[in-house]
Each structure stands twice: as structure tokens, then as C-alpha cells.
FIKOLZA-1660 file (N, C-alpha, C; in steps of 0.1 Angstrom, whole numbers, plus 5000, padded with zeros to 4 digits):
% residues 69
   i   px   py   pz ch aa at
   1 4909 4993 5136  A  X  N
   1 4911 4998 5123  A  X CA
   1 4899 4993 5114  A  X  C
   2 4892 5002 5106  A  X  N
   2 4887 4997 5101  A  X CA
   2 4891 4988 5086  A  X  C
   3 4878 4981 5081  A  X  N
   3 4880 4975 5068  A  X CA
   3 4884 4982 5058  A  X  C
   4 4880 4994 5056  A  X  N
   4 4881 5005 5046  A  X CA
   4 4890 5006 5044  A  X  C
   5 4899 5012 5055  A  X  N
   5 4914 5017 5057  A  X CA
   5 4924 5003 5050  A  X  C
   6 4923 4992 5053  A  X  N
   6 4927 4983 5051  A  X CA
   6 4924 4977 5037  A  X  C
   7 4916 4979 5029  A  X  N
   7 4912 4974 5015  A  X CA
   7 4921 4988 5008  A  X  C
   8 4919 5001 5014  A  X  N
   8 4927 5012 5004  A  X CA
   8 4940 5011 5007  A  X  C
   9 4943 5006 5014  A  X  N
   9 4962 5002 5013  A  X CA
   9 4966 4993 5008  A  X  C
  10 4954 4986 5009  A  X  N
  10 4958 4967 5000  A  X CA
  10 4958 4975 4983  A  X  C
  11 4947 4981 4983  A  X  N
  11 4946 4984 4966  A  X CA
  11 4954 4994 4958  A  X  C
  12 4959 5005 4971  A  X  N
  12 4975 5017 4963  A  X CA
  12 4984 5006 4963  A  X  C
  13 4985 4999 4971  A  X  N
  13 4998 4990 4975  A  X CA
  13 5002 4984 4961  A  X  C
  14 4989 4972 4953  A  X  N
  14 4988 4969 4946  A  X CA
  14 4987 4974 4931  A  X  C
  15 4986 4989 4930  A  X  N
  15 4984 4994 4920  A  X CA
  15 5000 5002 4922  A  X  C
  16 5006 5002 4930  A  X  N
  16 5019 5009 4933  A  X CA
  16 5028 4993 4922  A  X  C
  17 5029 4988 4933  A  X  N
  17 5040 4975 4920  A  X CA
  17 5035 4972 4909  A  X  C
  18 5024 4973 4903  A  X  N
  18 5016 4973 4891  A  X CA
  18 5026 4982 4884  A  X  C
  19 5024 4993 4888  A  X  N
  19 5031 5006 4879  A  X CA
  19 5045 5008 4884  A  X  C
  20 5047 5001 4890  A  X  N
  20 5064 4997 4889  A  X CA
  20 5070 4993 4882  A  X  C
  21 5066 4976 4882  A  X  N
  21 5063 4966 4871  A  X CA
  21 5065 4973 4853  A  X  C
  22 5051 4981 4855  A  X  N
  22 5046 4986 4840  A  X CA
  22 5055 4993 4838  A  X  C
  23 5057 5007 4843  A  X  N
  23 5071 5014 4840  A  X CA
  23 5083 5008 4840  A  X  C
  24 5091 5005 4846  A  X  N
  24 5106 5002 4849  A  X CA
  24 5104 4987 4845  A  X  C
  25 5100 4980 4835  A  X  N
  25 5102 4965 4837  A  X CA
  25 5117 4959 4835  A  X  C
  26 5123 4967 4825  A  X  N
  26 5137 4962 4834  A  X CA
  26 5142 4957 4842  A  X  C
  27 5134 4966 4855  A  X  N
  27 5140 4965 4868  A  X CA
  27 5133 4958 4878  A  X  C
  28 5122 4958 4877  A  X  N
  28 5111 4953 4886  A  X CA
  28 5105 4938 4878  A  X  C
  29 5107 4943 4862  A  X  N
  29 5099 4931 4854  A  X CA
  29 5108 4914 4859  A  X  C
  30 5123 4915 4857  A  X  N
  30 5130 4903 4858  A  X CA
  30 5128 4900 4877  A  X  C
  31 5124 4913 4883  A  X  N
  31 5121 4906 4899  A  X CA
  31 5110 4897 4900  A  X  C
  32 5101 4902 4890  A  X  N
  32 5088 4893 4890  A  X CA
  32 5089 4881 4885  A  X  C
  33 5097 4880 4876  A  X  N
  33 5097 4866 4869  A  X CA
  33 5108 4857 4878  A  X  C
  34 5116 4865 4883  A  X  N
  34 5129 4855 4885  A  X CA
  34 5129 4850 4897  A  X  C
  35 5126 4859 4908  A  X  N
  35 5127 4861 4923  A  X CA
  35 5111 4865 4930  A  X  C
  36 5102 4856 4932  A  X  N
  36 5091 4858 4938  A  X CA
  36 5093 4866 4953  A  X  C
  37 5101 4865 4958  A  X  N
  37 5107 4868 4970  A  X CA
  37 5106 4882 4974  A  X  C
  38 5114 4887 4958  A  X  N
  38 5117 4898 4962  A  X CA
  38 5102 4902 4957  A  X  C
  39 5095 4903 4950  A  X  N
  39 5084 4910 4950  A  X CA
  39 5074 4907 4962  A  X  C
  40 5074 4901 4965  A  X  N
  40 5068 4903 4980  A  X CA
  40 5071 4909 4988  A  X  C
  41 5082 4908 4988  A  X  N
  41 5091 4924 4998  A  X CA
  41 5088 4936 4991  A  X  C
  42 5085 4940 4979  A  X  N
  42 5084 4949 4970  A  X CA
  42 5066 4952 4976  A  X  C
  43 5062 4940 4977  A  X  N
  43 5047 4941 4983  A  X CA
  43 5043 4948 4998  A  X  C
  44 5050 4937 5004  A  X  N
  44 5050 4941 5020  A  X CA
  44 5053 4954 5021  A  X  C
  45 5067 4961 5020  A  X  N
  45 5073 4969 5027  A  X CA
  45 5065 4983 5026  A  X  C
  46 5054 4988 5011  A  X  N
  46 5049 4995 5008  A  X CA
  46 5034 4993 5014  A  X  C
  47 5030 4982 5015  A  X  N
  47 5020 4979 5022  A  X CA
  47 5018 4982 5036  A  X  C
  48 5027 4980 5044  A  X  N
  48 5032 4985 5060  A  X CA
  48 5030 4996 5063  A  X  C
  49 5036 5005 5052  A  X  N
  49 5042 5021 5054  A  X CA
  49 5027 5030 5052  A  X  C
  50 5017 5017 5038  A  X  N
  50 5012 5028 5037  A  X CA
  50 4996 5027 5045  A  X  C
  51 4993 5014 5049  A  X  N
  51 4991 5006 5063  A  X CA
  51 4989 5016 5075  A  X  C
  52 5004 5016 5077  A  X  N
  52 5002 5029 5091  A  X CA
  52 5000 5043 5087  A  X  C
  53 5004 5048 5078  A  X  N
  53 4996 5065 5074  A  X CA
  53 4982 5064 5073  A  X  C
  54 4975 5051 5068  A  X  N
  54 4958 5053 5065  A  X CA
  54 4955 5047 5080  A  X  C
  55 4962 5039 5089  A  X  N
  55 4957 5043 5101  A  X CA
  55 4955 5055 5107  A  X  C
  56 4964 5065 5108  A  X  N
  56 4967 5074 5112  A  X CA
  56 4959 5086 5110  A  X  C
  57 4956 5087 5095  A  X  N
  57 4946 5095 5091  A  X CA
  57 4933 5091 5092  A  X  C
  58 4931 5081 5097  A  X  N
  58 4917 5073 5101  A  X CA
  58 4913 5076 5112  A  X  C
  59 4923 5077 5121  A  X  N
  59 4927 5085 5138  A  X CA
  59 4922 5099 5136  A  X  C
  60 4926 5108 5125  A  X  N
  60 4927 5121 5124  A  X CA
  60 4913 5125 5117  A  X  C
  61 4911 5121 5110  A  X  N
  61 4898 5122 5104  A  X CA
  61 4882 5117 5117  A  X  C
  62 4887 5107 5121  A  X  N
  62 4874 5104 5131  A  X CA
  62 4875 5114 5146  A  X  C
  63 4885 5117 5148  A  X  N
  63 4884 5128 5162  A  X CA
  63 4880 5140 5151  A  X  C
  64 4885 5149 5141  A  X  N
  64 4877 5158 5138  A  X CA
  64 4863 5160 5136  A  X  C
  65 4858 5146 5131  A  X  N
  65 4842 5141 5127  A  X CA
  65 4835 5142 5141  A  X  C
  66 4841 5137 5149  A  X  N
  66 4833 5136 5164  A  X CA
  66 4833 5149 5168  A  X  C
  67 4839 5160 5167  A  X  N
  67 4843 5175 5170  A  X CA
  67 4830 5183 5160  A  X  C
  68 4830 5178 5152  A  X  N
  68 4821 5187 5146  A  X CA
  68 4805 5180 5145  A  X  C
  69 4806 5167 5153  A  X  N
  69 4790 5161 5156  A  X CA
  69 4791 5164 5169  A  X  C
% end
């Protein structure tokens, strides 16, 4: 895997519960203050998911690129 792939999932990841946060703070805001826990699970689980699709298309994009070199 490359680095790339892995810095653009760390940074939607992070810009995802940002705007979680910002929108719904109701819901998301008292998880951040109250329960560190759960926002890391709010972290992780989106970071995983979105982790393996930029693998995936990192798979898909490099066999096309070698096809047309």
C-alpha cells in the first residue's frame, strides 16, 4: 500500500468526524467531550472501511496504468 493511499484515508477519515462533530453536535459533540472512547471508535471504524476501498482502488487504478503503459 502505498503512503498516499494511506494519508487520503487518514485525512476523509478525519474531515468525516470533524463534520460530524460540526453538524450534529448534539449527538457526536457530548461523545467528544464525555466518552473519548467512543470517538475513537467513531475514528477507527470509518478509517478501516475507508482504508480498504482506497486500497482497492489503488489495486484498480495501478493494473489499468500498467495496461495502458
Amino acid at each position: 500500500m502505498k503512503g498516499v493511499t494511506f494519508a487520503a484515508a487518514f485525512i476523509l477519515t478525519a474531515c468525516l468526524v470533524i463534520a460530524g462533530i460540526a453538524l450534529y453536535p448534539n449527538i457526536f459533540g457530548q461523545a467528544a467531550t464525555n466518552n473519548n472512547d467512543l470517538v475513537f471508535a467513531f475514528f477507527l471504524g470509518p478509517f478501516c472501511v475507508l482504508l480498504f476501498f482506497a486500497w482497492i482502488g489503488e489495486k484498480i487504478v495501478l493494473k489499468v496504468w500498467k495496461r495502458k503503459g
